[in-house]
C-alpha positions as CSV (number, residue, x, y, z in Angstrom):
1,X,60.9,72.1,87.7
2,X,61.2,72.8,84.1
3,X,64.7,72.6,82.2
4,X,66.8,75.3,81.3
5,X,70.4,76.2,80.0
6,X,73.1,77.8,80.8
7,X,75.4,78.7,77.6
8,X,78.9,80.0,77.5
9,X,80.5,82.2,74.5
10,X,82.8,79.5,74.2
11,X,80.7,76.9,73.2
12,X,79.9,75.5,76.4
13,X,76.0,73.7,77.9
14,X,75.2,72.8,81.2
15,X,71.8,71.9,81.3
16,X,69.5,72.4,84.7
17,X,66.5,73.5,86.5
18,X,65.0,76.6,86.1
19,X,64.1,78.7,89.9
20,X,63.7,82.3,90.1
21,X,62.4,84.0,87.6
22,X,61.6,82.0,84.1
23,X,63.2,85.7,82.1
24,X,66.3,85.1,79.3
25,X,69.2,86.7,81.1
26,X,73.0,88.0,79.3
27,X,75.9,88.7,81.3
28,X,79.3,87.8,82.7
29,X,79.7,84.8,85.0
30,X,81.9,84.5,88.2
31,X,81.8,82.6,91.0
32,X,81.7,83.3,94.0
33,X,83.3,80.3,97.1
34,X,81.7,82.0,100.2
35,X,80.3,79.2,102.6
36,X,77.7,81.6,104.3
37,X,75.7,85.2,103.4
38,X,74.5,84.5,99.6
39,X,71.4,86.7,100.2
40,X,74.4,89.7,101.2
41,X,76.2,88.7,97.7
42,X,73.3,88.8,95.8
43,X,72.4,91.8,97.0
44,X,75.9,93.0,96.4
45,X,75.9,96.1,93.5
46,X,79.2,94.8,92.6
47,X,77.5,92.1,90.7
48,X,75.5,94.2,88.6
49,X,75.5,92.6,85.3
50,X,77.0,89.5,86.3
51,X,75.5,86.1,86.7
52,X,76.5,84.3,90.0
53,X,78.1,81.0,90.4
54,X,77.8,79.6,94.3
55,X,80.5,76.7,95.0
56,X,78.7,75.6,98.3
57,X,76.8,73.0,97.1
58,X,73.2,74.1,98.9
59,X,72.2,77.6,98.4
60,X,68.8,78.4,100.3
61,X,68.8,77.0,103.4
62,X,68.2,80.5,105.3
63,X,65.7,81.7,102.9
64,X,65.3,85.9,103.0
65,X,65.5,88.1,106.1
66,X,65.0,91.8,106.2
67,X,68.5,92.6,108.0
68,X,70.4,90.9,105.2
69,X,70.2,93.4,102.6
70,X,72.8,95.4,100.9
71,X,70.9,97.0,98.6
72,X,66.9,97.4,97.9
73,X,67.1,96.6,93.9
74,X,69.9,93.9,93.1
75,X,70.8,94.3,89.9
76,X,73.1,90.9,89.1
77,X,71.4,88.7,86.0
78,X,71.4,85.2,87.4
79,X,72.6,82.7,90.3
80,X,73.5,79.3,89.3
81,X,73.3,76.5,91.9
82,X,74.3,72.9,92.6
83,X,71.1,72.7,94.5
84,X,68.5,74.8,96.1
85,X,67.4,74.5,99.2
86,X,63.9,74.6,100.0
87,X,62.8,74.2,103.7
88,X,64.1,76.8,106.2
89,X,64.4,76.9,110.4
90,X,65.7,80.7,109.9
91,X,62.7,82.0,112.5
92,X,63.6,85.1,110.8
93,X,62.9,84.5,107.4
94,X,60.1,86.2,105.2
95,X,60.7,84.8,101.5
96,X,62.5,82.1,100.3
97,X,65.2,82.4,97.9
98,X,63.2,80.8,95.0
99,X,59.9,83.6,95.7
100,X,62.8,86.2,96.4
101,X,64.7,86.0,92.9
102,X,61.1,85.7,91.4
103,X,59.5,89.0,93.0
104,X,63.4,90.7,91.7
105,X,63.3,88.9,88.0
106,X,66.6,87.5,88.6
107,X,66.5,83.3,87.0
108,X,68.3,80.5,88.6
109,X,69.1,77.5,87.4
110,X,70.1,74.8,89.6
111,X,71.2,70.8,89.2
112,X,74.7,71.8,87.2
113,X,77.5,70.5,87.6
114,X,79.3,74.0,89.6
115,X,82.6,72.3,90.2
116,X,83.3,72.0,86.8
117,X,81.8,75.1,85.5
118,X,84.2,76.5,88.3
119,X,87.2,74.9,86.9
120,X,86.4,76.2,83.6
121,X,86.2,79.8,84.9
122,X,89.5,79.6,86.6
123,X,90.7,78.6,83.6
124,X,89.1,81.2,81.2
125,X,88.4,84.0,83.5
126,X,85.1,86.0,83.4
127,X,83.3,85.0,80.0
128,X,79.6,85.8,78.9
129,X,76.5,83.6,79.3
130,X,73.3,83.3,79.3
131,X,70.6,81.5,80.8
132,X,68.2,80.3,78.3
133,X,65.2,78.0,78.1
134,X,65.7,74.7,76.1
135,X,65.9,75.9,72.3
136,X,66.1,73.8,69.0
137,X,68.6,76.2,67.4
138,X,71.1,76.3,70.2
139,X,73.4,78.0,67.3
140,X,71.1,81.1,66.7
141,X,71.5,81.1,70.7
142,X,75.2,81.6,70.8
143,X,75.2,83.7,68.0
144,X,73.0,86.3,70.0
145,X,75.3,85.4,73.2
146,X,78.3,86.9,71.0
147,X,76.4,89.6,70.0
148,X,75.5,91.1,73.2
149,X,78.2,94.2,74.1
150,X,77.5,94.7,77.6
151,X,77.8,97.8,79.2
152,X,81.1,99.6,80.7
153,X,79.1,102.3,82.3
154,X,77.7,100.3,85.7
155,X,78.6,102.8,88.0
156,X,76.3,105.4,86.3
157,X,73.6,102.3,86.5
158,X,73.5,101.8,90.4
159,X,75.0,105.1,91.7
160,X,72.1,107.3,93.6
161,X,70.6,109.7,90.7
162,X,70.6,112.4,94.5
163,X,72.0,112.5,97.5
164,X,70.3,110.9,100.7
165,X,71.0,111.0,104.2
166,X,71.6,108.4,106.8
167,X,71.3,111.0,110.3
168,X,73.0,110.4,113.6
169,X,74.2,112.5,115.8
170,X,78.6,112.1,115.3
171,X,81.1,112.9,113.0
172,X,79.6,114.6,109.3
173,X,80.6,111.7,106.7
174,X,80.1,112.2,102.9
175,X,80.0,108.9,101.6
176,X,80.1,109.0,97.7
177,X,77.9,106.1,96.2
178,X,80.0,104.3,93.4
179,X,77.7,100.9,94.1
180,X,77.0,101.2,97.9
181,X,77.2,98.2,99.9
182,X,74.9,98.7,103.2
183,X,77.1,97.4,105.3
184,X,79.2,100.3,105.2
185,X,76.3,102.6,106.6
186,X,75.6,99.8,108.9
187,X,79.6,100.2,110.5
188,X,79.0,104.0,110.3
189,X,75.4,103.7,112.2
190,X,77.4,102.1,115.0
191,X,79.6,105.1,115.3
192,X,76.6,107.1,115.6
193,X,78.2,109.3,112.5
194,X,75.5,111.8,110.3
195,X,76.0,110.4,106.9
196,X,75.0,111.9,103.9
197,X,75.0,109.8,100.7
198,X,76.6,111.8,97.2
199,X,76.1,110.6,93.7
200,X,79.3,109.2,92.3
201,X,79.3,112.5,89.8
202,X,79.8,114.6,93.2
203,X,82.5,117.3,93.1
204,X,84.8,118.1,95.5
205,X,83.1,121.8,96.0
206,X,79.7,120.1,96.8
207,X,81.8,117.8,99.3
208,X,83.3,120.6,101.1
209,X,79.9,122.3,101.0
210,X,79.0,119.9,103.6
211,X,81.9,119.9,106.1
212,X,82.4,116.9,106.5
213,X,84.7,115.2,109.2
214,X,85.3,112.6,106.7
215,X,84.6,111.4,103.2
216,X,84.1,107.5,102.0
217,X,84.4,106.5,98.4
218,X,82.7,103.2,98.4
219,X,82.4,100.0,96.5
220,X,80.9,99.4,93.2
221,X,81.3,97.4,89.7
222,X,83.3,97.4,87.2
223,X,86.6,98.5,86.0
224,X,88.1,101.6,87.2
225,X,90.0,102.6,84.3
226,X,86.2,103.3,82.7
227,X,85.4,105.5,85.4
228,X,85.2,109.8,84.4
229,X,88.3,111.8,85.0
230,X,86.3,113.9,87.3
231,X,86.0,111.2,89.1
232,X,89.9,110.8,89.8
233,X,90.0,114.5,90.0
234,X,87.8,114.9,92.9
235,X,89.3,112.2,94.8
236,X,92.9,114.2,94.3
237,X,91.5,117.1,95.9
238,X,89.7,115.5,98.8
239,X,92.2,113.4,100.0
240,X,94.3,116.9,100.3
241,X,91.8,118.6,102.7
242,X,89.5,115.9,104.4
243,X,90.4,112.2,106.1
244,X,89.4,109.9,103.5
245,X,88.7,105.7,103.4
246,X,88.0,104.4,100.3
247,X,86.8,100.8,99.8
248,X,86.5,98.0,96.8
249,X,86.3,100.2,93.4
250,X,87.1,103.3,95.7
251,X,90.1,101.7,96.9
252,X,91.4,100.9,92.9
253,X,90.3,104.7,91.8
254,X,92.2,106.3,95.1
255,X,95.2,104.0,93.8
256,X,94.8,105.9,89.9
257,X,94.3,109.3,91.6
258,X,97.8,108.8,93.3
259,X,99.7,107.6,89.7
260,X,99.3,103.8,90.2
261,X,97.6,101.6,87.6
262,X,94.9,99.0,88.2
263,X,94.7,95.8,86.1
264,X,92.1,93.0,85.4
265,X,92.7,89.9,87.5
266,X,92.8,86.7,85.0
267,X,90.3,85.4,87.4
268,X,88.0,87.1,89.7
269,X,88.3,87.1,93.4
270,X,85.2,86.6,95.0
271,X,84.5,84.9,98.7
272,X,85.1,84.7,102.6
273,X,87.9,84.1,104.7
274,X,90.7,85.7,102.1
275,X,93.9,85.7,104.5
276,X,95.3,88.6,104.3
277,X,98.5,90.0,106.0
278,X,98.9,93.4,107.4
279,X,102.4,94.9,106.9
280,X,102.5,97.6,109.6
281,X,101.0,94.8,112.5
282,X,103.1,91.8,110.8
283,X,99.2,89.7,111.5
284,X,96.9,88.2,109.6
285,X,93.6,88.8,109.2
286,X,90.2,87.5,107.1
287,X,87.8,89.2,104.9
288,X,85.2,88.9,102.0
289,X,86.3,90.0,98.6
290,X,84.7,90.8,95.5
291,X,87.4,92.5,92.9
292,X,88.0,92.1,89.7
293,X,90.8,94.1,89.6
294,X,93.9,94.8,91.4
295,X,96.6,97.5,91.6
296,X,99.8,96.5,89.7
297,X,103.0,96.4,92.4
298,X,105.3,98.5,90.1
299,X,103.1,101.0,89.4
300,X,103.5,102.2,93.0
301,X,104.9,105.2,94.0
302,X,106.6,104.4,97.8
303,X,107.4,108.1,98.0
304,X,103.7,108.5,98.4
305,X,102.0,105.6,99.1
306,X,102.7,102.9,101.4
307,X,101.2,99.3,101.2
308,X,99.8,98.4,103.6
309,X,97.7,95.1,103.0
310,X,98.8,92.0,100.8
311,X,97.1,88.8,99.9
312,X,98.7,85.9,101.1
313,X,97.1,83.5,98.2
314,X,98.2,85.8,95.0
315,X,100.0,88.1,96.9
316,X,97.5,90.9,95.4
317,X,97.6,94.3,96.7
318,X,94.8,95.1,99.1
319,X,95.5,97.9,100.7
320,X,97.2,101.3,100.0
321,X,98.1,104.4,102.5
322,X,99.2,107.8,101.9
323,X,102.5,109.2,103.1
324,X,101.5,112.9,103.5
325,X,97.5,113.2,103.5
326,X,95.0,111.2,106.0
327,X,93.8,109.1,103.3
328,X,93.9,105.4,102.9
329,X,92.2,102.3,101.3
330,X,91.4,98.9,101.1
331,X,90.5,96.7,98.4
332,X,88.6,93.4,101.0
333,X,84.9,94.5,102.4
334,X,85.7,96.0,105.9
335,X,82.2,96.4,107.0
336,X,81.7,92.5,107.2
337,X,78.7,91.9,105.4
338,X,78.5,89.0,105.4
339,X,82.0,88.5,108.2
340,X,84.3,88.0,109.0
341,X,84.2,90.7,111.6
342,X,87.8,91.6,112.6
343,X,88.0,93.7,109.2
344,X,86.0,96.5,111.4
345,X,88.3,97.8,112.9
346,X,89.2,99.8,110.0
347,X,86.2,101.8,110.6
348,X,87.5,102.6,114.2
349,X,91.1,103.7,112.4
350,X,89.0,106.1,110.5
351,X,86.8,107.3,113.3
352,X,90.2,107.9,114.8
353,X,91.6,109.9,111.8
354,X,88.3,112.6,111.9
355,X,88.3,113.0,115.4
356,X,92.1,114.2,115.4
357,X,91.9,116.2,112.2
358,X,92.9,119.5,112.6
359,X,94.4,119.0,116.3
């Protein structure tokens, strides 16, 4: 495999293997320290723009399988390796991730060193790079590194241009689009609830248009506080009328709509098995995470909201409910895409919360 590079804005080379696609890629790098579902993460429209850094050590091993999806053009720039597996025993599997990230134009680079380049991004936080074929003016290379502004508009990038729907025969759900993770229409396919799938621009008058038993404001990328004030308007006069469950970036914009303010993490939480306690059960449960921001605890009004999820590592909050409307939200992946699976059961709370509206 031929050599490539991955360079930092900071100064910083770790030189590798090219896979994937041979294409000159910009963005910010996290990492991510799930153990299982890197076809689900890449996938993930929360990464759009951002270059992926796996901490298992062998990425591959279950090539790509049709049910894995989370969204049909992934739009993150790169996925950095310790090493790539090549041989698979998935009987499912129809690429592998090497022809996968080729047929998308997402590059790889594998053979670097991930524990370190890890360590350095807990200790700088998310930083651009850029994955680069071997160059003899590596400083012309950083110079255009430092150049590149990136965009703050993401949501507008991978939100539906029009609405879609996902039929079944249930409960009406309006599920706005801010970066849609599948998995979410997978948990409301299970519930047998007729979804239809709204632009992020959506207004609360084309919401209501469609009587919905309940509305979801789902995931997405980037940071909140970019996000239109239309946007925070709609949700304030949703959450008034119609049972609303708001994940990821919908969870951080129902926290804004309600007076709170969201912040950037100083490094980015990404991964499986986060331990986190509910306060209303006193247990703890474990879900996948991708956030790059949180809600700051003082900003919280308790005469309107009520916490109800923390994070045992950072003690981060991860989950907010209001006092006087049937709205709530979480910041984790419920829908468990990859698992774990016990995070599902928020789904059934909200099934719950349509079925007894209005009673």
């Amino acid at each position: 495999m031929a050599e490539r590079y991955l360079i930092l804005e900071d100064g910083s080379v770790f030189k590798g293997t090219a896979f994937g696609s041979r294409a000159t890629t910009f963005g910010e790098v996290v990492f991510n320290t799930s153990m299982t579902g890197y076809q689900q993460i890449i996938t993930n429209q929360i990464y759009h723009n951002q270059i992926i850094v796996f901490s298992q050590p062998t990425i591959g091993g279950a090539g790509i399988e049709r049910a894995s999806y989370e969204s049909v053009d992934p739009t993150c720039k790169g996925v950095i390796v310790r090493d790539v597996a090549n041989v698979s025993i998935n009987r499912r599997r129809r690429l592998s991730l090497d022809e996968y990230l080729k047929s998308q134009n997402i590059p790889g680079i594998t053979g670097i060193d991930t524990r370190a380049l890890i360590r350095k991004l807990r200790q700088t936080g998310t930083i651009k790079g850029s994955i680069i074929d071997p160059v003899n003016d590596l400083e012309h290379a950083f110079d255009q590194l430092k150049a590149i502004v990136l965009t703050n508009q993401q949501v507008n990038q991978v939100s539906t241009p029009k609405p879609f729907p996902n039929p079944g025969s249930g409960k009406n759900v309006v599920v706005v689009d801010l970066g849609l993770k599948y998995g979410i229409l997978r948990q409301l396919n299970k519930r047998n609830c007729n979804v239809t799938v709204l632009p992020y621009s959506a207004t609360a008058d084309e919401i209501f248009n469609l009587d919905p038993d309940g509305v979801i404001i789902s995931t997405g990328p980037g940071n909140p506080n970019d996000l239109p004030e239309s946007l925070i308007a709609m949700v304030q006069e949703v959450e008034r009328k119609i049972p609303l469950f708001a994940i990821g970036l919908g969870h951080e914009v129902f926290a804004v709509a309600n007076g709170c303010e969201v912040t950037e993490l100083a490094a980015e939480h990404h991964g499986n098995n986060h331990p986190i306690l509910s306060v209303i059960t006193d247990e703890i449960m474990y879900a996948s995470q991708g956030q790059g921001y949180s809600v700051k605890r003082g900003t919280v009004d308790r005469n309107e909201l009520m916490v109800t999820h923390y994070d045992m590592v950072d003690g981060s909050i991860q989950g907010l409910r209001h006092r006087d409307y049937p709205a709530f939200s979480v910041q984790f992946f419920p829908d468990s895409y990859p698992g774990p699976y016990e995070v599902t059961e928020l789904f059934d709370e909200f099934s719950e919360m349509m079925t007894t509206r209005g009673r």
